[in-house]
Structures are given as structure tokens and as C-alpha cells.
C-alpha positions as CSV (number, residue, x, y, z in Angstrom):
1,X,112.6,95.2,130.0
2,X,114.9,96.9,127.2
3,X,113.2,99.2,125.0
4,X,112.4,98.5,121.0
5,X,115.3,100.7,120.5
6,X,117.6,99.1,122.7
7,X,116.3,95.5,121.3
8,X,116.8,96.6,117.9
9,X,120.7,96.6,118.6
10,X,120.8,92.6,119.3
11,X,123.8,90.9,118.0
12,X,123.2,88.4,114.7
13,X,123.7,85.6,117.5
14,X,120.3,86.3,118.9
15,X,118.5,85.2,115.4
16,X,116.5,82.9,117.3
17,X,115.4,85.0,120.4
18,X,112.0,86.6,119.7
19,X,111.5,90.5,119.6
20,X,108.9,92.0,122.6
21,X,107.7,95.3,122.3
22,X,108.0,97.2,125.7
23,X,105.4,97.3,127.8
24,X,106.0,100.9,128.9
25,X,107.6,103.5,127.2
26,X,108.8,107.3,127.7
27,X,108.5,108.7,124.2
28,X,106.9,107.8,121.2
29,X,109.9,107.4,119.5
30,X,110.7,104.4,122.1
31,X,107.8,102.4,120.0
32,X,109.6,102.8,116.4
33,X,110.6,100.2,114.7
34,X,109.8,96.2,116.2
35,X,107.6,96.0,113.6
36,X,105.7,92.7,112.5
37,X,106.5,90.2,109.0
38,X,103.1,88.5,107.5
39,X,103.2,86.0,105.3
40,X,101.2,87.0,102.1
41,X,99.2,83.5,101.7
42,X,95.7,84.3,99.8
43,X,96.8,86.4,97.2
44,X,99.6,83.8,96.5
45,X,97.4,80.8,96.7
46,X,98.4,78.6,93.6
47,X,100.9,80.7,92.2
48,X,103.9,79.6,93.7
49,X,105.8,76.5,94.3
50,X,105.5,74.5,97.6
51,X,109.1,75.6,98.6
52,X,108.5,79.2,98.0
53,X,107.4,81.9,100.5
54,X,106.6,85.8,100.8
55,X,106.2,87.6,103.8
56,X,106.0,91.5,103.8
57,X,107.1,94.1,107.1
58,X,104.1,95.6,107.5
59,X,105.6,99.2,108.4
60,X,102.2,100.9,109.2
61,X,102.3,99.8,112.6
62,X,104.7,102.6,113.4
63,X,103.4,105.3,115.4
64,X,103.8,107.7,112.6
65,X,102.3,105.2,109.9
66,X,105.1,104.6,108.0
67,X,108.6,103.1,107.2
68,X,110.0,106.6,106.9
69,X,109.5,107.0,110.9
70,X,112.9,104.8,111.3
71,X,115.4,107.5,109.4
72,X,113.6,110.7,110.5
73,X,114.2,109.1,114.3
74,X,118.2,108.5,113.4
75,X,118.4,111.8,111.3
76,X,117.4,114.1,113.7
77,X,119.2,112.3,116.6
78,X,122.6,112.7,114.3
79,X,121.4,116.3,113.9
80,X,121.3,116.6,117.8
81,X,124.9,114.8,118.3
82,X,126.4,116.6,116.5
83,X,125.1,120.2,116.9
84,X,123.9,121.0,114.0
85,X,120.4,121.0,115.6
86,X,120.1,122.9,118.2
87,X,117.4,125.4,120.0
88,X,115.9,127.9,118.1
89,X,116.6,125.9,115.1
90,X,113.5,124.9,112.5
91,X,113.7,121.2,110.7
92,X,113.4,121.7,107.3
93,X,113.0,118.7,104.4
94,X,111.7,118.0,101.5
95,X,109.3,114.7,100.8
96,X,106.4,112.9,99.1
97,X,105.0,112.6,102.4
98,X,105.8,110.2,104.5
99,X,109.1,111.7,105.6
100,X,107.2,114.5,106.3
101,X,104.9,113.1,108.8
102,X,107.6,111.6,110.4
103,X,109.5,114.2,110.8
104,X,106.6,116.4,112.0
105,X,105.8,113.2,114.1
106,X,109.7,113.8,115.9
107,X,109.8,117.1,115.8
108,X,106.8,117.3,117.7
109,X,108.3,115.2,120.4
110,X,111.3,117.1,121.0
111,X,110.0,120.2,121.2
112,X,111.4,121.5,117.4
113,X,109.2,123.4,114.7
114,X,108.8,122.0,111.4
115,X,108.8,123.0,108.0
116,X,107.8,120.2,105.0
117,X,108.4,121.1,101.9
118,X,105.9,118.3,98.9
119,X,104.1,118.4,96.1
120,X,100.7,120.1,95.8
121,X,99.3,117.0,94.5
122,X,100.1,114.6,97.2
123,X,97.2,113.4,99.4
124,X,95.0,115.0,101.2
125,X,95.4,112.7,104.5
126,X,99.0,113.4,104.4
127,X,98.7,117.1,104.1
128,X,96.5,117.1,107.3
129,X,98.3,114.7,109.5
130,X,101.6,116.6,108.7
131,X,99.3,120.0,110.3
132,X,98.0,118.0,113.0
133,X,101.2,117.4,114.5
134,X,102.2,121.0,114.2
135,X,104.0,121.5,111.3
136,X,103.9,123.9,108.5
137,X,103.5,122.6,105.2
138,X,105.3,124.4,101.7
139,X,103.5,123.4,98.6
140,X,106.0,122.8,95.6
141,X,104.5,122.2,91.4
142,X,102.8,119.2,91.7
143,X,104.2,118.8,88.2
144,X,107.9,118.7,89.4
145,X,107.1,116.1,91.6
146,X,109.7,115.1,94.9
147,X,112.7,116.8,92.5
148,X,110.4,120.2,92.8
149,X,110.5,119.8,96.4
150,X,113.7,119.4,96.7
151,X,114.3,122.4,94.8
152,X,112.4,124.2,96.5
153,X,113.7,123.8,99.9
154,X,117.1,124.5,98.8
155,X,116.4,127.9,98.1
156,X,114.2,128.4,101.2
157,X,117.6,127.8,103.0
158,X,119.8,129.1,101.1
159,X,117.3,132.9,101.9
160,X,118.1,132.3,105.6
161,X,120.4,129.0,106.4
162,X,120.9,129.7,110.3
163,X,117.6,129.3,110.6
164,X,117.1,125.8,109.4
165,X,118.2,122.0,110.0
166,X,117.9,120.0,106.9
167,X,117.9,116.5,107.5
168,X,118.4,115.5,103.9
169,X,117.3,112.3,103.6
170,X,118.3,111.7,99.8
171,X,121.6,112.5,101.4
172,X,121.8,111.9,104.9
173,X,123.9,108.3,105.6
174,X,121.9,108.3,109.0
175,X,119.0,107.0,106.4
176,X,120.2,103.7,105.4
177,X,121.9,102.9,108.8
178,X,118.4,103.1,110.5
179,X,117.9,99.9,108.3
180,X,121.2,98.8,108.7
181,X,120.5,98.8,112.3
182,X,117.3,97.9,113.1
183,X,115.2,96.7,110.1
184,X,118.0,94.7,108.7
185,X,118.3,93.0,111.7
186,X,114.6,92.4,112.7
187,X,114.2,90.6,109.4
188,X,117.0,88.4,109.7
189,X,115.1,87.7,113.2
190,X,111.9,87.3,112.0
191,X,112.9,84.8,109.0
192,X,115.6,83.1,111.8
193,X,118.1,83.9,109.1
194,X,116.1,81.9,106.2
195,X,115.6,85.2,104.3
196,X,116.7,84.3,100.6
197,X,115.7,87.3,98.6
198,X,115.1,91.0,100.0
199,X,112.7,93.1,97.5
200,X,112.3,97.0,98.4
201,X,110.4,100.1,96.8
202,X,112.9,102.7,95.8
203,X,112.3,106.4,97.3
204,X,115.1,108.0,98.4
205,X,116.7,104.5,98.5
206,X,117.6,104.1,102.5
207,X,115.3,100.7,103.1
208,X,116.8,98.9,100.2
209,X,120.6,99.9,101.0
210,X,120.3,99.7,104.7
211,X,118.6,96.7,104.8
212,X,120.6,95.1,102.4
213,X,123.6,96.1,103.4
214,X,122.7,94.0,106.8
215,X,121.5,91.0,104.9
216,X,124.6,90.5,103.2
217,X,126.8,91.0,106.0
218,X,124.7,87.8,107.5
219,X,124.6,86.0,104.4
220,X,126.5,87.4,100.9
221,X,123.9,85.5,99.1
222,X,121.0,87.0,99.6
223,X,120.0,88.5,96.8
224,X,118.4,92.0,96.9
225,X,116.2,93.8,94.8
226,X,114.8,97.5,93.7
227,X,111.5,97.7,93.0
228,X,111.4,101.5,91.1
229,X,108.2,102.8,88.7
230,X,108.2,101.3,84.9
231,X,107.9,105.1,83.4
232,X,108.3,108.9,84.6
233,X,105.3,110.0,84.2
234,X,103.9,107.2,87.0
235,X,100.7,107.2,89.9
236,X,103.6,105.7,92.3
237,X,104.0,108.4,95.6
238,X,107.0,107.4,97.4
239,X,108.8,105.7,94.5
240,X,111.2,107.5,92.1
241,X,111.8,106.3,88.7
242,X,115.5,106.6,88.5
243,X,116.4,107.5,85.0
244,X,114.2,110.8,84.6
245,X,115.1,111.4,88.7
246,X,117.5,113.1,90.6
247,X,119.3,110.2,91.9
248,X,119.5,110.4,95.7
249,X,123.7,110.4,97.4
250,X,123.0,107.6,99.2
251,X,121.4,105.2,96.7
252,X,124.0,103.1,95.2
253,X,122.8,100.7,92.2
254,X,125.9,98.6,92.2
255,X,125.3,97.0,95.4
256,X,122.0,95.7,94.2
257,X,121.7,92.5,93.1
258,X,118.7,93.4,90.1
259,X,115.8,96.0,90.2
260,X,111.9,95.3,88.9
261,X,110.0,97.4,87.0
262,X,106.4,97.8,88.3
263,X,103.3,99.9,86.1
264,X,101.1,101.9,88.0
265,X,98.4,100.0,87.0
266,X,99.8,96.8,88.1
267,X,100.5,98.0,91.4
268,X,96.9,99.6,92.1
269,X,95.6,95.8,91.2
270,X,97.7,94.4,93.7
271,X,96.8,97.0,96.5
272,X,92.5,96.1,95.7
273,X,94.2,92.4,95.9
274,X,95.4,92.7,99.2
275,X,92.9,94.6,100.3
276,X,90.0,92.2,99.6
277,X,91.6,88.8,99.3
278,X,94.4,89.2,101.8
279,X,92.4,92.2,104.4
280,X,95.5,94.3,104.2
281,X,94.9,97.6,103.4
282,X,98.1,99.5,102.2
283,X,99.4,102.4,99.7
284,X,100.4,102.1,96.2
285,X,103.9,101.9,96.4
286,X,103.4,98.6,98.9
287,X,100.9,97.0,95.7
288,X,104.1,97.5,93.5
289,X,106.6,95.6,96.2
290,X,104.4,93.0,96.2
291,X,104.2,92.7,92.3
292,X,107.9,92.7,92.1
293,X,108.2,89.8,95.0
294,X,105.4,87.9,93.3
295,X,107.0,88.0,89.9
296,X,110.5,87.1,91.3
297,X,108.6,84.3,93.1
298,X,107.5,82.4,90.7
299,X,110.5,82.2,88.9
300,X,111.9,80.5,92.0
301,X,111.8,76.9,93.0
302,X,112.6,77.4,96.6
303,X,113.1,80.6,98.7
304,X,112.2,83.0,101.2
305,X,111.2,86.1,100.2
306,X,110.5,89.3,102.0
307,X,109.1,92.6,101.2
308,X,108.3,96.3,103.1
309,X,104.9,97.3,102.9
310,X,106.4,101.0,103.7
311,X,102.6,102.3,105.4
312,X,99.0,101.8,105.4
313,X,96.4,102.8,102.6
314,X,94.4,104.9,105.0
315,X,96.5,107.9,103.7
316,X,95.6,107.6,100.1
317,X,91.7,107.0,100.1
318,X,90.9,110.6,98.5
319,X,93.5,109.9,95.4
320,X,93.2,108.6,92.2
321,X,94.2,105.0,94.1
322,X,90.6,104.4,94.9
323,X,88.9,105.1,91.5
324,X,87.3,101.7,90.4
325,X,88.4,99.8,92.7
326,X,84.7,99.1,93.2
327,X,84.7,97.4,90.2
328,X,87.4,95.3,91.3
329,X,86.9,91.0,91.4
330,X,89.0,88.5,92.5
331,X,89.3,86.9,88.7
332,X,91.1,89.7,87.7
333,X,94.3,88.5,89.6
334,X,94.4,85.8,87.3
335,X,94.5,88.1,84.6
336,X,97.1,90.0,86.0
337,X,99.4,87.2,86.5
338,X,98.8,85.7,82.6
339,X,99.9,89.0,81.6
340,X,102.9,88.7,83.0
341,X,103.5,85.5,82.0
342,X,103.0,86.1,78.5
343,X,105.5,89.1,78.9
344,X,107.6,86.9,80.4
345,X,107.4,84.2,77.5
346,X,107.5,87.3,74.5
347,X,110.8,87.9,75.8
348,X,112.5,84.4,76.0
């Protein structure tokens, strides 16, 4: 039986074949990727047309937790290719998080130390899963955000550069062609090529390129779509708001087909939605994909749309996420969605 890796790497003509994780594998990075595509049905119950459809990649089920377990895989395998990582080298990167723990998550496997340079401020659960697999972490101004990290670990290389191996994943083209080549083409799979409109959370920008980069090279018409934080100064870890950012090398904004503008309060709503309504328990940045989808699909009389729930909420449970969401109910969905639609009709 082939690997997930090797499955991963199935010609467009096999659309229709289904994906089978392998029953055995050598490594843990064998079991990246092959991840599964629910259809988001309670949450969305009444608010879209009959011909209109979301489904979201639930990128949790990684071994690592997250979505960022795909480019950390295809970064550090480059890095090994081609030399630049090497025995008695460290791995050295900056991140919000989930980069990190993938990293630390490969690194671990290899047999490679690793440095993760984040915020102060970013979770708790993140900071200890990042130690448990070994790796050392370097707090940055929580103030500065993922541009203080990445500031930071510049200059811890520049001090000693043989020492390190810096991925760069705001920079690194192996990011975006671990979508390219294996989310890109599990969603075109999953959706048997039906897959209308592509809508993506914008970190250092690898899903949303990669994946759509794929799409389109199935089917120019798919539409695909940023989903990025509504102000600077946002509750959003993972997501950069562009305009106050710096603006990672391998995002490219003309290839995108629009970009949504989430709040941070309408994407904590949407993760206590999914949570209770749905059972789905997932991070903040996944609350604001789904508002984005949501909003694009109701303007839509027919489609397919899909979304990347990038991890799980398990990682988030000691931040600001979690305040009130005790006080949460179901009717305040409703509420959520009138407010869009009378934002929607103040501006036509």
C-alpha cells in the first residue's frame, strides 16, 4: 500500500479514486497530510440556497495538530537536498505557533535541535507542546507580534549563521508547493473536481497560494479567496493583517481572485458556533474562515465551497478565545448573520 505521501502525488486523472491512509507507517511524517473535508451543515442550516455547499479540511488531524505540519515537512526536506541542513546544524524559525510545533514535531523525528522564535503572548498550550517535543523556545515582544519574531531571529543568526538552518517560511517556495502538491490536490479529490470557490486564512500565505495555484491549474475558474484580520490591532493568532504587516515573499495578492475581511469578534462567534452547534472544536483563525465562506455563500446561488480549518481549538483554551463563551446561545448566530446583512445592504 503507497504511503499518504506517495498518494498525495496522484495525477488529476485519479479525481475519482478515493484517498486511504496507510495502514502502517515508518515515520510520523509518513501520516501528514490525507486529511479529511466535512461538510459544515448545522451552522449553515437555513442560510444558504439549496445549490450551495461548504465543506472545511479539517487540518487538526495531522499528527502535529495543524496545517503548518505540511510545509515544515517540505521545508526541512529541501533543507536536507540541498545541504543546507546538515549534522550539527540547529533549525531555527520564527512563528505564531503552529509552525513552531511542527517544526519541533520534524525536527524531533530526524534527529535535529530546534530553536522557535514567537511571541510572548501566544498560548500557553503551544508554548508547552513546542517543549515537549524537545525544542527550545525564544520569547519575542508580544507587542510586535509575528513581525517581532521575525526580527528577532534574524539577528539570532546573523550572531552566529553556521550554526543555524532557517527554514523561512514567509520566504521559503517549499511552503506553498506543499499545497501545491498535496492539499491542492486532495481537495480537488475530495470535491471530485466540483470545488467552485477556495477560501483560506492568510498567515504567511502558503495554503492560499499553494492550494490555489493547484485549483486553477484544474479549473481557471475557481475562484479563490484571502480571508486576513479586519484591523491591526486584532485577537487573530495565525493570521496577518496585511497592510500594517510585513508582507511575506511568497504571498502574491495578484493571483487571488478577492480577500474577506473578518473582526475578531466575528470569528470568536463562529468558533462557540461550531463548537456547540456543529461539535467541532477549532482555533480562532478557523472561526474567521468560516465567516468569510459563509458570507461569500450566501451571496451565491449555486457552488461548492471549501475552507481550511488550519488546527484544533484544544491549543487555545487558556486565551482570551474562551472568555464568555459560556454565555454563548445558539440565537446569537442569527444575530450575527443580520449584521452582516445589514452591512451588506448599508453598502449597496
Amino acid at each position: 500500500m503507497a504511503t499518504i505521501f506517495q498518494s498525495s502525488q496522484r495525477s488529476p486523472a485519479a479525481s475519482s479514486e478515493e484517498y486511504v491512509p496507510a495502514a502502517r507507517a515508518h515515520s510520523v511524517l509518513e501520516l501528514i497530510g490525507n486529511t479529511p473535508l466535512l461538510e459544515i451543515t448545522r451552522v449553515t442550516e437555513g442560510l444558504l440556497r439549496p445549490g450551495v455547499r461548504i465543506f472545511a479540511k479539517l487540518e487538526g488531524f495531522n499528527p502535529g495538530g495543524s496545517v503548518k505540519d505540511r510545509a515544515a515537512r517540505h521545508m526541512i526536506e529541501l533543507g536536507l537536498k540541498r545541504g543546507e541542513l546538515r549534522p550539527g546544524k540547529v533549525i531555527i524559525d520564527s512563528t505564531s505557533g503552529n509552525t513552531g510545533i511542527a517544526l519541533a514535531m520534524v525536527g524531533a523525528a530526524l534527529g535535529y535541535p530546534v530553536e522557535i522564535v514567537m511571541a510572548s503572548n501566544v498560548s500557553r498550550e503551544r508554548k508547552k507542546i513546542i517543549e515537549a517535543f524537545g525544542a527550545k523556545p525564544i520569547y519575542s515582544d508580544p507587542l510586535e507580534g509575528s513581525d517581532g519574531a521575525i526580527a528577532m531571529a534574524r539577528k539570532i543568526i546573523a550572531a552566529d549563521p553556521e550554526r543555524y538552518f532557517k527554514p523561512d517560511q514567509y520566504n521559503n517556495e517549499a511552503n506553498p508547493l506543499a499545497h501545491f502538491e498535496t492539499t491542492g490536490p486532495e481537495i480537488w479529490h475530495q470535491t471530485r473536481g466540483r470545488i467552485t470557490h477556495f477560501v483560506a486564512g492568510v498567515g504567511t500565505g502558503g495554503t492560499v497560494m499553494g492550494v490555489g495555484r493547484y485549483l486553477k491549474s484544474q479549473n481557471p475558474a475557481v475562484s479563490v479567496i484571502a480571508v486576513e484580520p479586519d484591523d491591526a490591532m486584532h485577537g487573530l493568532e495565525g493570521l496577518k493583517h496585511m497592510a500594517s504587516s510585513i508582507v511575506p515573499g511568497i504571498f502574491h495578492a495578484e493571483e487571488l481572485d478577492g480577500r474577506i475581511a473578518v473582526s475578531t469578534e466575528d470569528a470568536y462567534e463562529m468558533v462557540y458556533a461550531l463548537g456547540q452547534i456543529e461539535g467541532v472544536l477549532v482555533g480562532q483563525s478557523c472561526g474567521a474562515a468560516l465567516v468569510a465562506a459563509l458570507r461569500l455563500a450566501r451571496g451565491l446561488r449555486e457552488g461548492c465551497v471549501v475552507t481550511v480549518f488550519a488546527d484544533f481549538g484544544d491549543k487555545y483554551l487558556s486565551t482570551n478565545l474562551w472568555i464568555g463563551w459560556e454565555q454563548w446561545r445558539k440565537e446569537r448566530l442569527q444575530k450575527l448573520v443580520s449584521k452582516w446583512n445589514a452591512s451588506a445592504s448599508a453598502t449597496t
